[in-house]
C-alpha positions as CSV (number, residue, x, y, z in Angstrom):
1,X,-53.9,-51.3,-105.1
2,X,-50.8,-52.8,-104.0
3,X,-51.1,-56.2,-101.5
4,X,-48.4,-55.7,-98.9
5,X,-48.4,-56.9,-95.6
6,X,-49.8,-54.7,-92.5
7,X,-46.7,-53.6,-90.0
8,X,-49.6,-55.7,-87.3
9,X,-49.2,-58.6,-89.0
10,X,-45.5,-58.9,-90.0
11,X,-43.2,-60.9,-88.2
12,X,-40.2,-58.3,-88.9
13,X,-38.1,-57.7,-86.0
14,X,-37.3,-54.4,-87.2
15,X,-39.3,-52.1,-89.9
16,X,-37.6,-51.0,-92.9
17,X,-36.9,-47.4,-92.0
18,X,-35.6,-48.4,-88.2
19,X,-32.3,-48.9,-87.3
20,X,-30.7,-51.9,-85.3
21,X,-28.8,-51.2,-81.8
22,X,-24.9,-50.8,-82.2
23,X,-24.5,-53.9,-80.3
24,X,-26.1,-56.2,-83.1
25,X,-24.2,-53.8,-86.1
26,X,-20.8,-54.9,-84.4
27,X,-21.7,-58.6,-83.8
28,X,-23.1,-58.9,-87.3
29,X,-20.2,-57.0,-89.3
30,X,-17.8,-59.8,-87.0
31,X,-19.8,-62.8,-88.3
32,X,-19.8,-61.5,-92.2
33,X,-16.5,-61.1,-92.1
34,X,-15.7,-64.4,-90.5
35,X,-17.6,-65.7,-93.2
36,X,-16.4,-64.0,-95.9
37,X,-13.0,-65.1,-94.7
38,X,-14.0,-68.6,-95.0
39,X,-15.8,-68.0,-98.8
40,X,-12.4,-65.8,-100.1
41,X,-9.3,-67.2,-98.1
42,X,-9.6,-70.4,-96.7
43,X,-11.4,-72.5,-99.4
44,X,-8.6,-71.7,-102.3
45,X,-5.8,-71.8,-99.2
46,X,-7.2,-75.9,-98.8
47,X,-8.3,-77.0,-102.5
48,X,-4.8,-75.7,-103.3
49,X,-2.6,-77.2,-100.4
50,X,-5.0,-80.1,-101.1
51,X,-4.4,-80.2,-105.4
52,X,-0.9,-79.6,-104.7
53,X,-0.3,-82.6,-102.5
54,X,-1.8,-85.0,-104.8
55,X,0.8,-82.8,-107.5
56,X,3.2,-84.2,-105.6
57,X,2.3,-87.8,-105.0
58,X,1.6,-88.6,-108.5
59,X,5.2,-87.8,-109.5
């Protein structure tokens, strides 16, 4: 028999099969792509304005 937590004693907001208000699926899809913007754009955007400067300095 498989040991798997009681829906009573689980500390899930929201079961697996239930589904979130709209509210929280637009405020979450805003904050994963703010932070995939910061992962994908913004780091190679500074390490290479950043590389590039010291490029430039050392010449």
């Amino acid at each position: 028999m498989c040991d798997m937590m009681s829906e009573e004693n689980s500390n899930m907001l929201l079961g697996v099969r239930d589904k979130p208000p709209a509210l929280n699926w637009v405020l979450l899809a805003i904050q994963h792509v703010c932070a995939m913007f910061g992962a994908t754009i913004l780091v190679p955007i500074v390490v290479n304005t950043t590389a590039g400067q010291m490029f430039y300095l050392s010449l």
